[in-house]
C-alpha positions as CSV (number, residue, x, y, z in Angstrom):
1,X,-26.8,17.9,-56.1
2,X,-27.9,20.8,-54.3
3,X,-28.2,24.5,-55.5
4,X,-26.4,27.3,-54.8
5,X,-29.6,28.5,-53.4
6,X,-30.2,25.7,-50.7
7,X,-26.8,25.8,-49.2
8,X,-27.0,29.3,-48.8
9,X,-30.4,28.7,-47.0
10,X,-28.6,26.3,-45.2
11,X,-25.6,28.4,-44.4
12,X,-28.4,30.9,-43.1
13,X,-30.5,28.2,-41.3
14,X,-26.8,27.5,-39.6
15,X,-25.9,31.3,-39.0
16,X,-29.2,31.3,-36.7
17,X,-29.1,28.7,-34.9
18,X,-25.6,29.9,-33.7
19,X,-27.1,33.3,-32.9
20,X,-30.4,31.3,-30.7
21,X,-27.4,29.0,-29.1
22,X,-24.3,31.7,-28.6
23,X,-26.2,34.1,-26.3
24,X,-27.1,31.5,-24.2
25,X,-23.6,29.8,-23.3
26,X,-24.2,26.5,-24.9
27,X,-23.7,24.4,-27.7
28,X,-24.7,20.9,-29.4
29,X,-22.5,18.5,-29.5
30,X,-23.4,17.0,-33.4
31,X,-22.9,20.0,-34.5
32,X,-26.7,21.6,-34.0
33,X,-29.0,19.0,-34.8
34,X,-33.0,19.7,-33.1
35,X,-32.8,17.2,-30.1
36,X,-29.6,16.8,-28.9
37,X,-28.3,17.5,-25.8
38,X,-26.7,20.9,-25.1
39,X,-24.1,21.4,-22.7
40,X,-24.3,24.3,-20.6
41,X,-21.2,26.5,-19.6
42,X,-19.7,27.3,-16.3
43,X,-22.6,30.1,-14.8
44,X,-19.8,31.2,-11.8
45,X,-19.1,34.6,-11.1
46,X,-16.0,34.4,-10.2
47,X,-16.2,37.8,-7.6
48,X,-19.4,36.3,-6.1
49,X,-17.3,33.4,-5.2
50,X,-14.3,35.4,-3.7
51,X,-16.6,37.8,-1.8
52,X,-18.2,34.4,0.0
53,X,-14.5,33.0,0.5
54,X,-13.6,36.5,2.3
55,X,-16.8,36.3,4.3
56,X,-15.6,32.5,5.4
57,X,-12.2,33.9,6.3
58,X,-13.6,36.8,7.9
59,X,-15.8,33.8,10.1
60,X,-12.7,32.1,11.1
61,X,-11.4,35.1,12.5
62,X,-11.4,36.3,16.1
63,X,-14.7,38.6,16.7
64,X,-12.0,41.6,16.8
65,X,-12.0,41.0,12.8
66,X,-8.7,41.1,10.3
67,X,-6.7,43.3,8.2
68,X,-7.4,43.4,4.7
69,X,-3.7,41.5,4.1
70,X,-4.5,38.8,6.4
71,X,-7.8,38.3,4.9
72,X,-6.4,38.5,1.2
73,X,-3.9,35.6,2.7
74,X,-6.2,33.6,4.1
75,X,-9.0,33.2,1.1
76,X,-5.8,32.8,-1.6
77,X,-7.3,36.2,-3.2
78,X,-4.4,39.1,-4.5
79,X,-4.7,42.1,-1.6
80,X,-6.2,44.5,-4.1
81,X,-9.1,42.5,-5.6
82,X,-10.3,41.5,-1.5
83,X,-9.6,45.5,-0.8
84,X,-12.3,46.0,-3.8
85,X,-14.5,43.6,-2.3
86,X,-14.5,44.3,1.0
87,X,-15.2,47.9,0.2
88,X,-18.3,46.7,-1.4
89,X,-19.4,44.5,1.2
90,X,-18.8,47.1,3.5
91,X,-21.3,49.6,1.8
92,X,-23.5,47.2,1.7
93,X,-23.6,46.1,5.5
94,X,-22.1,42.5,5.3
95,X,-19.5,43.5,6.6
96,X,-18.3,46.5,9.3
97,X,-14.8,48.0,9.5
98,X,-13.2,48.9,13.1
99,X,-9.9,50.7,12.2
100,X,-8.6,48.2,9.7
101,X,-10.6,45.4,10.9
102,X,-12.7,43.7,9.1
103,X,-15.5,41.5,10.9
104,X,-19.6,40.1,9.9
105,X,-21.7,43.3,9.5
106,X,-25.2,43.9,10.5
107,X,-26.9,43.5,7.6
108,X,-25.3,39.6,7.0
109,X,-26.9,39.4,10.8
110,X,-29.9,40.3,9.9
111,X,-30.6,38.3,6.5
112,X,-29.1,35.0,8.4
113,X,-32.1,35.7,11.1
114,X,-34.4,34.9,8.3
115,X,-32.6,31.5,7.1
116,X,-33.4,27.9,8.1
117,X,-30.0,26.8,8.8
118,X,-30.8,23.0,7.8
119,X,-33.1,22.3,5.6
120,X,-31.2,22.9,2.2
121,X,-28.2,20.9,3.8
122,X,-29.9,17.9,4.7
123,X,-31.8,17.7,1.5
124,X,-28.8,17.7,0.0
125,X,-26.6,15.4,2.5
126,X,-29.0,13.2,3.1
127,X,-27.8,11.1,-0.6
128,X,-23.9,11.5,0.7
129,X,-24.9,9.8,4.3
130,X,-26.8,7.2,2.5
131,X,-24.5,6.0,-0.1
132,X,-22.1,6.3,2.6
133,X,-23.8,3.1,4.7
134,X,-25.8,1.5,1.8
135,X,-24.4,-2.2,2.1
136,X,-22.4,-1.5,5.4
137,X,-23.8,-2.5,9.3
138,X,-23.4,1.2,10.3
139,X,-25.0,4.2,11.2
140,X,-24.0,7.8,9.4
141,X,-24.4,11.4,11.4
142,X,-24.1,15.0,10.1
143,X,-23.3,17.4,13.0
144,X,-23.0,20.8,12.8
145,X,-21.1,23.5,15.0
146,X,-23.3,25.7,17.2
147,X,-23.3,28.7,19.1
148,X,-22.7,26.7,22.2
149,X,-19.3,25.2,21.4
150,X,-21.4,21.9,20.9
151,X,-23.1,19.8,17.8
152,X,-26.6,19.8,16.6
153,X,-27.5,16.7,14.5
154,X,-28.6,17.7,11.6
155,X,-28.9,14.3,9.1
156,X,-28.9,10.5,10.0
157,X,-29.0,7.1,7.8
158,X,-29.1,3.9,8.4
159,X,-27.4,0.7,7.1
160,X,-29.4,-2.0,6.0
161,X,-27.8,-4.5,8.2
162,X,-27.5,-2.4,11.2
163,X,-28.2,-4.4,14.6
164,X,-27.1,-1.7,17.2
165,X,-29.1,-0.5,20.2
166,X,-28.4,3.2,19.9
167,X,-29.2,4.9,16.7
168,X,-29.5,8.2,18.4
169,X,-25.4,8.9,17.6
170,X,-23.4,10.6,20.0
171,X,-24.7,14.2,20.8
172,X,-26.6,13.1,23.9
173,X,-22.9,12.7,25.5
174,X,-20.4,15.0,26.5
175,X,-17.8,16.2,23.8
176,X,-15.0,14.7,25.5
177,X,-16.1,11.2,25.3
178,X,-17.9,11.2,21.8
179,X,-15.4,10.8,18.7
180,X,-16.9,14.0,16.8
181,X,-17.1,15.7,20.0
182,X,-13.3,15.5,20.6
183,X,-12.6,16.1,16.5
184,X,-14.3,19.7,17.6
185,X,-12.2,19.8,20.7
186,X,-9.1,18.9,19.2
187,X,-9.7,21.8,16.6
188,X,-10.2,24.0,19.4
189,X,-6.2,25.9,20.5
190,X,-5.3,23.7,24.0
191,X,-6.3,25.9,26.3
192,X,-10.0,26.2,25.1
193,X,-10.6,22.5,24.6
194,X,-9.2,22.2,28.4
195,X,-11.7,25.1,29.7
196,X,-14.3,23.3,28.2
197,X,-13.6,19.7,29.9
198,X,-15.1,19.2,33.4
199,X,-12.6,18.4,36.5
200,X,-13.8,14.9,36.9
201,X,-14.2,12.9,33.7
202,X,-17.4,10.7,33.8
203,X,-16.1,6.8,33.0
204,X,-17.7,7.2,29.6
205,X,-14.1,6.4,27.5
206,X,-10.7,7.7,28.9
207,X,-11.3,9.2,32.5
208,X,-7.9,10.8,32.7
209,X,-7.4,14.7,31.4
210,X,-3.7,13.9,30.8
211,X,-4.5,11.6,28.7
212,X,-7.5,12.9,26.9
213,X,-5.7,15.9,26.2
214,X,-3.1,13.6,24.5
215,X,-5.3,11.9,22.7
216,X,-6.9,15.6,20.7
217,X,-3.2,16.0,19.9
218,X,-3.2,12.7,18.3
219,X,-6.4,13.6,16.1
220,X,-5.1,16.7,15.4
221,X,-2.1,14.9,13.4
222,X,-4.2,12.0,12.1
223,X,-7.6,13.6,11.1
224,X,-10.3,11.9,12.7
225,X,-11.8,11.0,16.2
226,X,-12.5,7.2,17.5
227,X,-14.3,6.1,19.9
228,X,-15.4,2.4,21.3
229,X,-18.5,2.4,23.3
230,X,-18.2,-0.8,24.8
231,X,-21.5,-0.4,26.3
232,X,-23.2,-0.5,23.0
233,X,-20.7,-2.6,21.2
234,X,-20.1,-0.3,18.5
235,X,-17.3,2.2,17.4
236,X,-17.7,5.6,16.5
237,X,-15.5,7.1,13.9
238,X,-15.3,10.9,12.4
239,X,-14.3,12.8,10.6
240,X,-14.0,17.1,9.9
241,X,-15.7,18.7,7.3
242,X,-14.1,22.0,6.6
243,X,-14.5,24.8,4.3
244,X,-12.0,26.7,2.4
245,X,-11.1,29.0,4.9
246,X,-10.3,25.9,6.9
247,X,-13.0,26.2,9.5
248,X,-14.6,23.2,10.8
249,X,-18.4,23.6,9.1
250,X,-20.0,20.1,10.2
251,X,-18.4,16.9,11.6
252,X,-19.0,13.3,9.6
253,X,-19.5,10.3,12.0
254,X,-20.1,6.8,11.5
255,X,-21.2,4.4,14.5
256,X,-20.9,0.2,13.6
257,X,-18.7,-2.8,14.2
258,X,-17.1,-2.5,10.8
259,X,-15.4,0.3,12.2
260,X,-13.3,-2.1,14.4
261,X,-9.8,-0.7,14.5
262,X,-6.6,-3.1,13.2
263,X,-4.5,-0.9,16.4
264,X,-5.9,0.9,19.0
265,X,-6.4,3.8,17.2
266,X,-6.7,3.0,13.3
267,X,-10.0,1.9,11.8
268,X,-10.2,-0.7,8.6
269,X,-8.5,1.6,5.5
270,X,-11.7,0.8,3.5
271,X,-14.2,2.2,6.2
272,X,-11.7,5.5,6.4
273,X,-11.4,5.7,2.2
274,X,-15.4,6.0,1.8
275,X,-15.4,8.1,4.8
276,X,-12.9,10.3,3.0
277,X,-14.8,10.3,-0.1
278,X,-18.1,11.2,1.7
279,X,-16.4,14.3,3.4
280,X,-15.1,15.0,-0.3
281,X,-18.5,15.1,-1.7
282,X,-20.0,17.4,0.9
283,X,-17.0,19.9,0.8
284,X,-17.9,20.1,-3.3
285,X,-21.7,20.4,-2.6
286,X,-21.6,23.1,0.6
287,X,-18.2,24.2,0.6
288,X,-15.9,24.4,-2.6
289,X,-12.7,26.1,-2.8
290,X,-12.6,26.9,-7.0
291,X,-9.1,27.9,-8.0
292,X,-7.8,31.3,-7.8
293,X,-8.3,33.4,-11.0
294,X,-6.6,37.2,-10.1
């Protein structure tokens, strides 16, 4: 039977192992035994996040910039806690204000100069892509918008079965007549997309503008671009990714034969379901959208 002496060394032994644990947000789950496994608490600061979800509506906006309101509207943030922010940002230089517009400051210019654009995103897409084709016949492409209104690929795997010719994707074609390329078109308003489409169509896929135009409607309603190459013998299937101001931040492609459509324009469900998951997982890694807390 223990003392009264040893539990209240024990009740002290217990008090400080709460104080080491407390400070630092975690907590073992036997109650404090040495060597179990803590589980850390949620490190997010919730106005970092809101201040990066104003800068990605503030992105989607014409260069002219946005009210504070529309701004507030568009991240899902109440108008006075984005007026408090942007006022920081704006001392700060991320952001500049013309009148009541709000658009990308200096500063934010000059730090992105100094970033490689890529190479944290394709360490960490690089897994997605893979487990996206692992046991499948097809090829898996990570593009990313540019300056250009084109797509740089960025990441690339390979099934283990693939037999194709072309593992080089789609970007050496114009948008028009690659499936990511016409998801960014059809993202695009009309009469953008149409600037951006030559007079003559080369006899690449459709040749008619009519009828390509009809067609960006079409994966404007359904949510994702195909493509058959008939040359290659292979399909080409994508998909947006977008972030949580709704802008288009990379496009998700897949080029194989498993890819083949059951109508002209609707690929096998399963290849679409782990396509959908694989856009999923990179929106959580790059681009999450946590709830709300005002």
């Amino acid at each position: 039977m223990a003392s009264a002496n040893t539990r209240d060394v024990n009740a002290v032994g217990d008090n400080v192992w709460s104080l080491i644990t407390e400070p630092l947000g975690r907590r073992t789950p036997d109650g404090g035994a040495l060597g179990s496994p803590f589980e850390p608490t949620d490190m997010t600061n919730k106005s970092v996040t809101k201040a990066v979800r104003l800068l990605r509506a503030i992105a989607a906006q014409p260069r002219t910039g946005a009210t504070v309101t529309k701004l507030a509207k568009a991240s899902g943030i109440s108008r006075p806690t984005a007026f408090r922010l942007l006022n920081s940002l704006e001392r700060a230089g991320v952001v500049d204000r013309v009148d009541t517009n709000y658009t990308l400051g200096w500063e934010l210019a000059r730090l992105g100069r100094h970033a490689d654009p890529h190479t944290g995103l394709v360490m960490k897409a690089q897994p997605v892509l893979q487990g996206l084709v692992d046991g499948f016949s097809e090829l898996a492409f990570l593009y990313v918008p540019n300056a250009t209104e084109g797509l740089d690929l960025v990441a690339k795997a390979t099934g283990s079965h693939f037999i194709g010719r072309s593992q080089h994707g789609e970007q050496q074609l114009p948008l028009y007549a690659s499936s990511s390329g016409r998801v960014l078109l059809a993202d695009m308003p009309e009469e953008k997309a149409k600037a951006l489409l030559p007079e003559l169509l080369k006899p690449y896929t459709i040749t008619d503008r009519a009828a390509l135009v009809t067609e960006l409607k079409l994966i404007r309603t359904q949510g994702f671009g195909i493509v058959h190459h008939a040359d290659e013998g292979l399909i080409s299937l994508s998909q947006p990714v977008r972030d949580s101001s709704g802008t288009i931040v990379a496009i998700l492609a897949i080029n194989g034969a498993r890819c083949h459509p059951g109508t002209a324009h609707r690929p096998d469900v399963v290849v679409l379901q782990r396509m959908q998951r694989a856009v999923d997982q990179l929106t959580d890694t790059f681009w999450p959208d946590p709830a709300d807390t005002d």
